[in-house]
MOPAC internal coordinates of N, CA, C and O (Angstrom, degrees):
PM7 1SCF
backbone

  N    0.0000 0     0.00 0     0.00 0    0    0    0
  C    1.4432 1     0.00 0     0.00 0    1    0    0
  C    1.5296 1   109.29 1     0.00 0    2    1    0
  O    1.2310 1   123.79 1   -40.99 1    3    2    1
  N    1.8278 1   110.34 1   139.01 1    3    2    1
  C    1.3448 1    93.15 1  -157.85 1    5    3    2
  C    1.9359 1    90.73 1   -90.60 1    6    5    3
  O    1.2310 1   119.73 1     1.41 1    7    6    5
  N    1.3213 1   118.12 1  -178.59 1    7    6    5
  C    1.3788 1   134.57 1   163.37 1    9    7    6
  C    1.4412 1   116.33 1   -72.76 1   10    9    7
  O    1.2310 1   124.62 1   -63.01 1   11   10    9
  N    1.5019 1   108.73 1   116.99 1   11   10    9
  C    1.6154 1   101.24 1  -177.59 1   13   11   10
  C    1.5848 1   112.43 1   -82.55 1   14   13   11
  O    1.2310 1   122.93 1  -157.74 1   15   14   13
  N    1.7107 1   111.98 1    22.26 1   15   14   13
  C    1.5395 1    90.65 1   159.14 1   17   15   14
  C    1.6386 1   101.53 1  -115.68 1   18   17   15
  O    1.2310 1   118.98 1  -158.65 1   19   18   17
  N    1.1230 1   119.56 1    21.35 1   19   18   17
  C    1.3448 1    99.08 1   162.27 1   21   19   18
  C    1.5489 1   115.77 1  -118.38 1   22   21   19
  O    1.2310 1   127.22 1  -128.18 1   23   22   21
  N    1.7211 1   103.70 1    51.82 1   23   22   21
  C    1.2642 1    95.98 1   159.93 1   25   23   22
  C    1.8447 1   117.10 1   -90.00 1   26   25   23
  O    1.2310 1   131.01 1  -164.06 1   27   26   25
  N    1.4541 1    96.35 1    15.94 1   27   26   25
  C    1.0114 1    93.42 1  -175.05 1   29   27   26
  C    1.7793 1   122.77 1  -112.84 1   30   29   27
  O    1.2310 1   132.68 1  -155.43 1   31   30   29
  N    1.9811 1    93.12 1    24.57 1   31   30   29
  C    1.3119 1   126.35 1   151.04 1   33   31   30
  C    1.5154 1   102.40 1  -106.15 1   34   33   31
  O    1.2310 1   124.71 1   -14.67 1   35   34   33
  N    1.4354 1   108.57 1   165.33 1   35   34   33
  C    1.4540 1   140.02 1   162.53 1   37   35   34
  C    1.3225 1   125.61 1  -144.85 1   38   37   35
  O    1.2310 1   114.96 1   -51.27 1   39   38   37
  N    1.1462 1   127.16 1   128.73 1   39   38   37
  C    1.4591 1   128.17 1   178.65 1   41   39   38
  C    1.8093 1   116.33 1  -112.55 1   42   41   39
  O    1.2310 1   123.38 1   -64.37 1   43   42   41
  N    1.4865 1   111.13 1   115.63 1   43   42   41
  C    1.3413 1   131.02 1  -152.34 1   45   43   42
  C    2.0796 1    84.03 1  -112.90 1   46   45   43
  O    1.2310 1   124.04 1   -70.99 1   47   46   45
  N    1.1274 1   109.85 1   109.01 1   47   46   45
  C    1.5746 1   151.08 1  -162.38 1   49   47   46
  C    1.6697 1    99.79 1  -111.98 1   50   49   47
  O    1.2310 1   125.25 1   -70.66 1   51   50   49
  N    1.3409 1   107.52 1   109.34 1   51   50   49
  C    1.6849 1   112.01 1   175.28 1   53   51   50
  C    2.3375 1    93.51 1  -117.53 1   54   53   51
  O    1.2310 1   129.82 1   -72.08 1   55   54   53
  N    0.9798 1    98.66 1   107.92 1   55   54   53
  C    1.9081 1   129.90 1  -169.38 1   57   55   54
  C    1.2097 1    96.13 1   -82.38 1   58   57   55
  O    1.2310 1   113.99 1   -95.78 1   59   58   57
  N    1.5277 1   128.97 1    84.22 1   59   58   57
  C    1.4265 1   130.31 1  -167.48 1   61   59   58
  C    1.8209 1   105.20 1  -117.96 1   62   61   59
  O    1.2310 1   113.59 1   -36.72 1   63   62   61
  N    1.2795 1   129.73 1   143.28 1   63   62   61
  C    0.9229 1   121.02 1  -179.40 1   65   63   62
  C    1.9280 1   125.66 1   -55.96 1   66   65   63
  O    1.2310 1   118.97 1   153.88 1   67   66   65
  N    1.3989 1   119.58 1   -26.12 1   67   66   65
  C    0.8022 1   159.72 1  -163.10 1   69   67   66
  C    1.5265 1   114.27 1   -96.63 1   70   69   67
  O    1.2310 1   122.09 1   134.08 1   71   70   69
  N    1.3217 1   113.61 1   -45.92 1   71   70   69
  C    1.4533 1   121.95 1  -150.22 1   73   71   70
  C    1.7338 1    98.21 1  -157.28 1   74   73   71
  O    1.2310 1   134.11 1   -14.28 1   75   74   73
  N    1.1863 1    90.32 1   165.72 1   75   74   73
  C    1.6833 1   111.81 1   169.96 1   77   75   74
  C    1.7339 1   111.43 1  -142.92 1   78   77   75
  O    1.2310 1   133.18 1   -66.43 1   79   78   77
  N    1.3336 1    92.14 1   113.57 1   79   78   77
  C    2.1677 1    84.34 1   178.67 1   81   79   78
  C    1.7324 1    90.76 1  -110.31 1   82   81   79
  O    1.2310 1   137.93 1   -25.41 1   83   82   81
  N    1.6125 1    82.86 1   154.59 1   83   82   81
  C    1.7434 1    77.71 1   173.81 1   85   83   82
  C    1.9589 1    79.14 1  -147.35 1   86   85   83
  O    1.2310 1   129.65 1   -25.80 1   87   86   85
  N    1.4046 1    99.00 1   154.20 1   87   86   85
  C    1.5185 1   125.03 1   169.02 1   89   87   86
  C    1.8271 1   112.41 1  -141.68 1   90   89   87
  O    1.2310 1   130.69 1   -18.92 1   91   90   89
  N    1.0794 1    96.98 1   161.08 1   91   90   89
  C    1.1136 1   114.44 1  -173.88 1   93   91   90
  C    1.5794 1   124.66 1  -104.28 1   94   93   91
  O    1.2310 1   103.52 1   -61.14 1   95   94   93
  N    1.0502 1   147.92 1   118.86 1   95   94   93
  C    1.6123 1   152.48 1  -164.98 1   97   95   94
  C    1.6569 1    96.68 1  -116.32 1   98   97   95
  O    1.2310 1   119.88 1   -37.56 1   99   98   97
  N    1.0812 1   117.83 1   142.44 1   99   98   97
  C    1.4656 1   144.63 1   170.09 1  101   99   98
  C    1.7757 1    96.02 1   -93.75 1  102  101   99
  O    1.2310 1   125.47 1   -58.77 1  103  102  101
  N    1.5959 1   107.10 1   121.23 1  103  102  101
  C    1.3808 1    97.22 1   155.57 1  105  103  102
  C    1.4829 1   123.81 1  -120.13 1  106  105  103
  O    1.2310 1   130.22 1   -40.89 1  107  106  105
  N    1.1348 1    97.90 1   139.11 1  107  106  105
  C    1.5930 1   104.07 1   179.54 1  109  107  106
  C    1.9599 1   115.57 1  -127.47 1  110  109  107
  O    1.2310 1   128.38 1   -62.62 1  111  110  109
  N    1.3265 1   101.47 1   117.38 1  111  110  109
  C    0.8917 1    97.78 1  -156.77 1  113  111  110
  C    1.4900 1   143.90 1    69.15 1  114  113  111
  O    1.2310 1   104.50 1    85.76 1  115  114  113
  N    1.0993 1   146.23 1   -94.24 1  115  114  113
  C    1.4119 1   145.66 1   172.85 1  117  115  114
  C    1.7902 1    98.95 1  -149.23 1  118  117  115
  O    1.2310 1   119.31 1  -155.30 1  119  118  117
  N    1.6430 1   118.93 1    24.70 1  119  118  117
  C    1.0671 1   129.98 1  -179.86 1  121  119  118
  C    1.5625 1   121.33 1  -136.23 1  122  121  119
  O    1.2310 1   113.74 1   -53.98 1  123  122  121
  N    1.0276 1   129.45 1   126.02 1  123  122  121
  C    1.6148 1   135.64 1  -168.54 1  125  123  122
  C    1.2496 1   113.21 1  -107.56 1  126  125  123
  O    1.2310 1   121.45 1   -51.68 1  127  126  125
  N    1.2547 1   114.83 1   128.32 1  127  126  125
  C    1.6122 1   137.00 1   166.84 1  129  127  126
  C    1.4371 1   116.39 1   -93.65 1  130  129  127
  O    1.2310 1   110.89 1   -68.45 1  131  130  129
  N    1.1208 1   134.74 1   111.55 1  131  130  129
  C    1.6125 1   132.35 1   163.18 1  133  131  130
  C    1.5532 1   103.17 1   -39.63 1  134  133  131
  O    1.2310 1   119.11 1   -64.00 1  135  134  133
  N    2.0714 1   119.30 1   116.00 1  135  134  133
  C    0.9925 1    91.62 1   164.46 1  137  135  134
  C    1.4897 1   106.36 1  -106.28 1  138  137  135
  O    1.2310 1   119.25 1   177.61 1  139  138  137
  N    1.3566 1   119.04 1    -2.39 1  139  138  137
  C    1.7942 1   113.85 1   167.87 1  141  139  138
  C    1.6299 1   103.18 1  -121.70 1  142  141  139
  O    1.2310 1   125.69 1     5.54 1  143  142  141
  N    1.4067 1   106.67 1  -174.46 1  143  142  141
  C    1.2762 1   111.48 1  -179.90 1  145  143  142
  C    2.4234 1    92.90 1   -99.39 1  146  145  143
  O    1.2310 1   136.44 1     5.54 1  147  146  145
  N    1.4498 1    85.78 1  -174.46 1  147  146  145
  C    1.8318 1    75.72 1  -178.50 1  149  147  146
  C    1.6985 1    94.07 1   -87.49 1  150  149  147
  O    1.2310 1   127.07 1   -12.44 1  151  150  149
  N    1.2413 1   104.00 1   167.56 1  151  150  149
  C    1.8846 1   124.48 1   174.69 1  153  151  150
  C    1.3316 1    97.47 1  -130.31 1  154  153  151
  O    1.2310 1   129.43 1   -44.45 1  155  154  153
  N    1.2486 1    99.44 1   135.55 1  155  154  153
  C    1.7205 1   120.27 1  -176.91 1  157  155  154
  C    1.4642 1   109.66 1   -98.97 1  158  157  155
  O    1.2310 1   128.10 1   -61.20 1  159  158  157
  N    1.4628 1   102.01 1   118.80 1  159  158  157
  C    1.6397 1   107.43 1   164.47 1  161  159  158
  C    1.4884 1   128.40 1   -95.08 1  162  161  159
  O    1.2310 1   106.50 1   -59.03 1  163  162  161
  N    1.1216 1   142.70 1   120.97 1  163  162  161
  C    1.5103 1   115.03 1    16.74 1  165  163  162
  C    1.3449 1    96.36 1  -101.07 1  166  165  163
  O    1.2310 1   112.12 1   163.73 1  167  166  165
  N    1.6617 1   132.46 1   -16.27 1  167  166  165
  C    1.5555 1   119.55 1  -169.70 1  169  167  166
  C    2.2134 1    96.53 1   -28.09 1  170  169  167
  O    1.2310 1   130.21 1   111.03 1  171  170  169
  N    1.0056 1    97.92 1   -68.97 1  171  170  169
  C    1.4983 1    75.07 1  -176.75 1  173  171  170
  C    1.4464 1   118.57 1  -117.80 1  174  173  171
  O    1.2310 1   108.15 1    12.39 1  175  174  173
  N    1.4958 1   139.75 1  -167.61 1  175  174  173
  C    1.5327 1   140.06 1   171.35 1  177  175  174
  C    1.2477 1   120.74 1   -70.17 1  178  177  175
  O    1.2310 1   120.00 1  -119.66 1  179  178  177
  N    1.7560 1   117.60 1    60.34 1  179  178  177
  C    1.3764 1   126.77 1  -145.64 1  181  179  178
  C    1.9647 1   106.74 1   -70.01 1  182  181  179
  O    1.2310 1   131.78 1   167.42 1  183  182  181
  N    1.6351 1    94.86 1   -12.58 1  183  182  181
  C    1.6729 1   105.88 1  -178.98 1  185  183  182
  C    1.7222 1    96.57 1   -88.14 1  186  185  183
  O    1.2310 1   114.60 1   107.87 1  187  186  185
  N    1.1349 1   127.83 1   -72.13 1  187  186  185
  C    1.8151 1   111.41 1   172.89 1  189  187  186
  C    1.3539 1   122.25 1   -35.42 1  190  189  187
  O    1.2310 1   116.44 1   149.42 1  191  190  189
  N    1.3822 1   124.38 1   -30.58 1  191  190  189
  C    1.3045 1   110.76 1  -172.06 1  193  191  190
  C    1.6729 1   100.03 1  -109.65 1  194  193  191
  O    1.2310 1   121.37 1  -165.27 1  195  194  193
  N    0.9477 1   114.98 1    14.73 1  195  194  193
  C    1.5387 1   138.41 1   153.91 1  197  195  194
  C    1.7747 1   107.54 1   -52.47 1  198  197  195
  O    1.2310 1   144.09 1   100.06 1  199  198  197
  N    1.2986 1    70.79 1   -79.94 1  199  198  197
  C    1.9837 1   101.31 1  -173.67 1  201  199  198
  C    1.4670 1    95.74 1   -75.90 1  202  201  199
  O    1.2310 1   104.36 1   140.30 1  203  202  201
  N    1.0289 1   146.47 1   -39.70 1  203  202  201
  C    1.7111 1   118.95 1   157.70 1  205  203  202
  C    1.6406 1   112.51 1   -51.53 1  206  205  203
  O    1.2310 1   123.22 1   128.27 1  207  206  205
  N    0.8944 1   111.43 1   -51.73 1  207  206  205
  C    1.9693 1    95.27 1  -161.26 1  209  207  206
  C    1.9623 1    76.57 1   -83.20 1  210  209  207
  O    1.2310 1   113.09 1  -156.39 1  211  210  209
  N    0.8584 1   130.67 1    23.61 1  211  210  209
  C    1.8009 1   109.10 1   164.79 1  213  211  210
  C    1.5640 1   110.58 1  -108.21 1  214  213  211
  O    1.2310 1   127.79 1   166.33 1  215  214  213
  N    1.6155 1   102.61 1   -13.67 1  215  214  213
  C    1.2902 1   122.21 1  -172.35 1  217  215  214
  C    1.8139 1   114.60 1   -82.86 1  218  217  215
  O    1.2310 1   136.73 1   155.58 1  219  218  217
  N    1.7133 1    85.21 1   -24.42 1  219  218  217
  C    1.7099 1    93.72 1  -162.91 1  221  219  218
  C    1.2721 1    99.92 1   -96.48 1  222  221  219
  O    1.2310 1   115.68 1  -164.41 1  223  222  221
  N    1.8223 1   125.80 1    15.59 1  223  222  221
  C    1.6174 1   110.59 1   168.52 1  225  223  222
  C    1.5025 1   105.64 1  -130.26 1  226  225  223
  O    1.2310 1   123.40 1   -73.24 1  227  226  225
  N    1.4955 1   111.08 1   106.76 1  227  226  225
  C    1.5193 1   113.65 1  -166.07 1  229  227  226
  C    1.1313 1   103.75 1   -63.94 1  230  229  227
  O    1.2310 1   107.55 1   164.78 1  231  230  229
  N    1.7600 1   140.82 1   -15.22 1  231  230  229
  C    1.3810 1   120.61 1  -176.12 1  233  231  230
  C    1.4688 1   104.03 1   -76.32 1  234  233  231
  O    1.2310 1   114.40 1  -172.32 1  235  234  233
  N    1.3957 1   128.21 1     7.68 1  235  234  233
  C    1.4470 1   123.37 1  -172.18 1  237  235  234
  C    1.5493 1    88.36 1   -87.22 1  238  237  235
  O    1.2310 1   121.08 1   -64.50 1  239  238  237
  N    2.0911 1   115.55 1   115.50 1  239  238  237
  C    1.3366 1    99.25 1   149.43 1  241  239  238
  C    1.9115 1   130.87 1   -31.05 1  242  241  239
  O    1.2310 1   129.02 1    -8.73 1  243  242  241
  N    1.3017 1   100.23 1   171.27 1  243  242  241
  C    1.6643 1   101.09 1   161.88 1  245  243  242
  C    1.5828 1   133.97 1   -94.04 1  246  245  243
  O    1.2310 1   126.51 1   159.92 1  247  246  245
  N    1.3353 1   105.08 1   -20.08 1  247  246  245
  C    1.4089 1   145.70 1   147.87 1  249  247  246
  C    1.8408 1   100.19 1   -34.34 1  250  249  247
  O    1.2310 1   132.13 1   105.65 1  251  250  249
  N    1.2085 1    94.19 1   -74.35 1  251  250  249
  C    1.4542 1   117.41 1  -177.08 1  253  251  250
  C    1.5145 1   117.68 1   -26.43 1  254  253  251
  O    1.2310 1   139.81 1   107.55 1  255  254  253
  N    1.5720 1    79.18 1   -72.45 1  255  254  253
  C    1.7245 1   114.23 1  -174.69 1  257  255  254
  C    1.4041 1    92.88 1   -58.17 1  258  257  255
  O    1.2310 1   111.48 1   117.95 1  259  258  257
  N    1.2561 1   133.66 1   -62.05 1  259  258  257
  C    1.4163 1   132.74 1  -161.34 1  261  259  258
  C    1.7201 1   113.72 1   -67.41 1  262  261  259
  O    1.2310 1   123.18 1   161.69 1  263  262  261
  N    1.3122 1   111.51 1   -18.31 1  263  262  261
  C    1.8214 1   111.89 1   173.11 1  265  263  262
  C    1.7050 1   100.90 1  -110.34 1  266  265  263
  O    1.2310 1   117.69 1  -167.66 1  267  266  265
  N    1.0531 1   122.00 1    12.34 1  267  266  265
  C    1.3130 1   100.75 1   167.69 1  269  267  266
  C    1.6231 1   107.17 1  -114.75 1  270  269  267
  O    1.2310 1   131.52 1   179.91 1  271  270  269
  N    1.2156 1    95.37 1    -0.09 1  271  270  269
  C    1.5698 1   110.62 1   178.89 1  273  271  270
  C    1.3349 1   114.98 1   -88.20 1  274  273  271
  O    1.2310 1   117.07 1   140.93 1  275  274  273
  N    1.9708 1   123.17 1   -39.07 1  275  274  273
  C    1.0008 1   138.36 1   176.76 1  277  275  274
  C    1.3929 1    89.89 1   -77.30 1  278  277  275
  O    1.2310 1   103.80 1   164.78 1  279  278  277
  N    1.6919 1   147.43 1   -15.22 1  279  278  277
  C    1.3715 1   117.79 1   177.01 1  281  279  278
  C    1.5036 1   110.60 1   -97.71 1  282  281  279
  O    1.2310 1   120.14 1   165.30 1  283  282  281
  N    0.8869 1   117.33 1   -14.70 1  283  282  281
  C    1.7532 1   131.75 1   160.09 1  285  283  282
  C    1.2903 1   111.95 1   -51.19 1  286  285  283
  O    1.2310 1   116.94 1   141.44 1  287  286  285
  N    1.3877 1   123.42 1   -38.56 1  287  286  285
  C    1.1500 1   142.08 1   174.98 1  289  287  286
  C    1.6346 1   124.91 1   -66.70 1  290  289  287
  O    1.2310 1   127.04 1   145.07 1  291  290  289
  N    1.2757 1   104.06 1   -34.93 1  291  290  289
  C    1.4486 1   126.55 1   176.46 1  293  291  290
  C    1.8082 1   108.00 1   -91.13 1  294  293  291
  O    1.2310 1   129.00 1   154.07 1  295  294  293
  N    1.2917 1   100.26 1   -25.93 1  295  294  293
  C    1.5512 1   103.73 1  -167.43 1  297  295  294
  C    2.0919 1    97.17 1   -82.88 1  298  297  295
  O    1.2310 1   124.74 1   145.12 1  299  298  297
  N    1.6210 1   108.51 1   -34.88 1  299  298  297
  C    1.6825 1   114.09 1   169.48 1  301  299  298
  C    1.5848 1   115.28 1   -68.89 1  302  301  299
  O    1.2310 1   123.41 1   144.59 1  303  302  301
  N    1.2567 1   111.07 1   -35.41 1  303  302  301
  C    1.0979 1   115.87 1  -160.71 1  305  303  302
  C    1.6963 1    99.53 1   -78.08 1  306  305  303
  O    1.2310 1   113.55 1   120.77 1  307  306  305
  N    1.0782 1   129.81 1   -59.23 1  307  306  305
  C    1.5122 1   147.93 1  -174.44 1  309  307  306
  C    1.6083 1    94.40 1   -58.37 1  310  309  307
  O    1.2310 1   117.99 1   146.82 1  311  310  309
  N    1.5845 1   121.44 1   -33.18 1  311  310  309
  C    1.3113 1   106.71 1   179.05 1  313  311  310
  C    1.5196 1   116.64 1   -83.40 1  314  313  311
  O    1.2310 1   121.02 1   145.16 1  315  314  313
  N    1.5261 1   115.65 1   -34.84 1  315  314  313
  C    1.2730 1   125.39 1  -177.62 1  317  315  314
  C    1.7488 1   101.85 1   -76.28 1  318  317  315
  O    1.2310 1   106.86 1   167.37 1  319  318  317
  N    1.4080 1   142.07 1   -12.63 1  319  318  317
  C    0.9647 1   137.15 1   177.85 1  321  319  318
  C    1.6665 1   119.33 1   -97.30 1  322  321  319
  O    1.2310 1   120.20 1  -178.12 1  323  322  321
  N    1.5521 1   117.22 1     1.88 1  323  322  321
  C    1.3643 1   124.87 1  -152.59 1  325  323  322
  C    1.1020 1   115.43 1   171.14 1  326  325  323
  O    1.2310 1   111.80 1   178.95 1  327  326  325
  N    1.9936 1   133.06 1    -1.05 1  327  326  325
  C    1.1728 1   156.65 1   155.22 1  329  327  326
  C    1.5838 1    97.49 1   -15.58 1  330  329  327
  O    1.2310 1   120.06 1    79.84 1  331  330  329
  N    1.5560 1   117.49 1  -100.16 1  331  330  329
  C    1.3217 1   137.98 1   164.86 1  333  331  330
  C    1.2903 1   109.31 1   -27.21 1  334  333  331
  O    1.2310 1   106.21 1   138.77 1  335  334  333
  N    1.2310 1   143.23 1   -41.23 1  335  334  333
  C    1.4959 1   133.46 1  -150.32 1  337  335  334
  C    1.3337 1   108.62 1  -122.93 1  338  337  335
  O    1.2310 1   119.03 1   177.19 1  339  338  337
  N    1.2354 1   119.45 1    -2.81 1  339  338  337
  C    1.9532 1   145.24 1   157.12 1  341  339  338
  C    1.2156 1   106.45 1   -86.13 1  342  341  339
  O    1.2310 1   126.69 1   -26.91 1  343  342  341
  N    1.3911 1   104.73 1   153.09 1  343  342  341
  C    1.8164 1   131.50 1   157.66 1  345  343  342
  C    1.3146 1   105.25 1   -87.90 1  346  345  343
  O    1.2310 1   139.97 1    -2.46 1  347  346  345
  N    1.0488 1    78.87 1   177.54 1  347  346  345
  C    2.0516 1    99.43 1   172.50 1  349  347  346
  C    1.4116 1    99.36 1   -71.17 1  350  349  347
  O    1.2310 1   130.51 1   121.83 1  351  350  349
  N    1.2949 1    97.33 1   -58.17 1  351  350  349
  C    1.7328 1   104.71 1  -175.00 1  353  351  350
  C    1.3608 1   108.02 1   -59.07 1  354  353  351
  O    1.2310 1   113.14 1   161.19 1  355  354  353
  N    0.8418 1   130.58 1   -18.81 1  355  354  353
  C    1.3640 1   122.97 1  -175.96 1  357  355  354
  C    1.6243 1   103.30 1   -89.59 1  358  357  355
  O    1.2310 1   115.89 1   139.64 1  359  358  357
  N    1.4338 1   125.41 1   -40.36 1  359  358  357
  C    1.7137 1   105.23 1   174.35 1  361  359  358
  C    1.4544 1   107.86 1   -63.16 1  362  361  359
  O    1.2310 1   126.48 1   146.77 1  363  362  361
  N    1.6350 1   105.14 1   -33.23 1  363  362  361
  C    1.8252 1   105.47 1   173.28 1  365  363  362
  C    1.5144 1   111.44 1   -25.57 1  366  365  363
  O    1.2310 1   125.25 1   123.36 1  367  366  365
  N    1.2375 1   107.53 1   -56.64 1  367  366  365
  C    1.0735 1   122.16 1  -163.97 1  369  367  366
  C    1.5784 1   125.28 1   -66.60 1  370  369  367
  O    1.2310 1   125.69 1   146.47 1  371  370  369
  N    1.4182 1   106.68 1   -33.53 1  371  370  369
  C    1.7403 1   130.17 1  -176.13 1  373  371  370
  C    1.6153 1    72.14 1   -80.49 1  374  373  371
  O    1.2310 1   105.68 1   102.68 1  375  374  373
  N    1.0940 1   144.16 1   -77.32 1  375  374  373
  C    1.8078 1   126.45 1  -119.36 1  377  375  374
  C    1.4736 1    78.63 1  -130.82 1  378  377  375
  O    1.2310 1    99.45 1   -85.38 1  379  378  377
  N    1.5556 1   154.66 1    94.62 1  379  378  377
  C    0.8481 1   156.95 1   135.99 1  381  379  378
  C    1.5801 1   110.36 1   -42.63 1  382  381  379
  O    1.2310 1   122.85 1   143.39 1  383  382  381
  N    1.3215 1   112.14 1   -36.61 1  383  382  381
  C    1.5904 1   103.28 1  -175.18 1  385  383  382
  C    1.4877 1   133.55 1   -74.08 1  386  385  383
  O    1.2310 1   133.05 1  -176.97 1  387  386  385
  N    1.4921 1    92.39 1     3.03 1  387  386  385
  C    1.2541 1   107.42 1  -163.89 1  389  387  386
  C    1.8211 1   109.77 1  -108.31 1  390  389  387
  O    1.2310 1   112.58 1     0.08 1  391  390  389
  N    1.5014 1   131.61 1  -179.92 1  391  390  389
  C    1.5123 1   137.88 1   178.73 1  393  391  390
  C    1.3526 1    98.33 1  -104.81 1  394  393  391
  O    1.2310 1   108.59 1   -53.64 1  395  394  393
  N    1.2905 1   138.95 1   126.36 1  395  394  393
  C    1.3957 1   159.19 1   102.68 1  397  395  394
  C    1.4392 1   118.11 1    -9.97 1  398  397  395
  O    1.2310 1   121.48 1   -41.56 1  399  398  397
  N    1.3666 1   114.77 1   138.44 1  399  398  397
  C    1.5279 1   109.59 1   116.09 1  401  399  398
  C    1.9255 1    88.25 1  -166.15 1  402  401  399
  O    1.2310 1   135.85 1    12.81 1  403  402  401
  N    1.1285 1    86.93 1  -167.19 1  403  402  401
  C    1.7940 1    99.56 1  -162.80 1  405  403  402
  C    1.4258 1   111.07 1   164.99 1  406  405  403
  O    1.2310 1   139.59 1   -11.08 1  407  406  405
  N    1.7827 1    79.60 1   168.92 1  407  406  405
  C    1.3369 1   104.28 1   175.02 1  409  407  406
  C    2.1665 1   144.65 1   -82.51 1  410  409  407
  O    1.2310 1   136.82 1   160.28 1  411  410  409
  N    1.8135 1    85.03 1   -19.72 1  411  410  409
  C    0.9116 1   102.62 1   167.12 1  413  411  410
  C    1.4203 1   133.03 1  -170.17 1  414  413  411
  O    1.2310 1   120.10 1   180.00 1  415  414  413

């Protein structure tokens, strides 16, 4: 169950055959701010350098940092377990709360 104060994160998910990037958006209001750039899984350690740029903005509770990290976690894991053998629509479907786009 997610935390109802971090609807005031979003995680914007590019579903690549190859890869999984995920970034992070700040929402405020009914309007979104990029608060990271995306991290590529596995080309690189897209969950450490996750938790570095989550590390490098002290207004981010720790709370925060720690469930958006455990959903980063769910968002690699679900790709590395079913990446290839899933649709787009189909993570649509696992993480509805989240932004899409992709390759297939």
């Amino acid at each position: 169950m997610r935390k109802k104060n971090l609807s005031k994160f979003t995680f914007k998910i590019l579903w690549l055959e190859n890869n999984v990037a995920i970034a992070i958006d700040h929402t405020i209001g009914k309007n979104f701010s990029p608060l990271t750039s995306y991290f590529f899984w596995p080309r690189n350690d897209a969950w450490e350098q996750l938790k570095v740029e989550l590390e490098s903005k002290p207004w981010i509770s720790e709370n925060d940092r720690i469930e958006l990290l455990n959903q980063a976690t769910e968002i690699i894991n679900f790709w590395q377990e079913a990446g290839k053998n899933k649709s787009l629509s189909q993570a649509q479907k696992k993480f509805p709360e989240f932004v899409f786009a992709g390759s297939n």
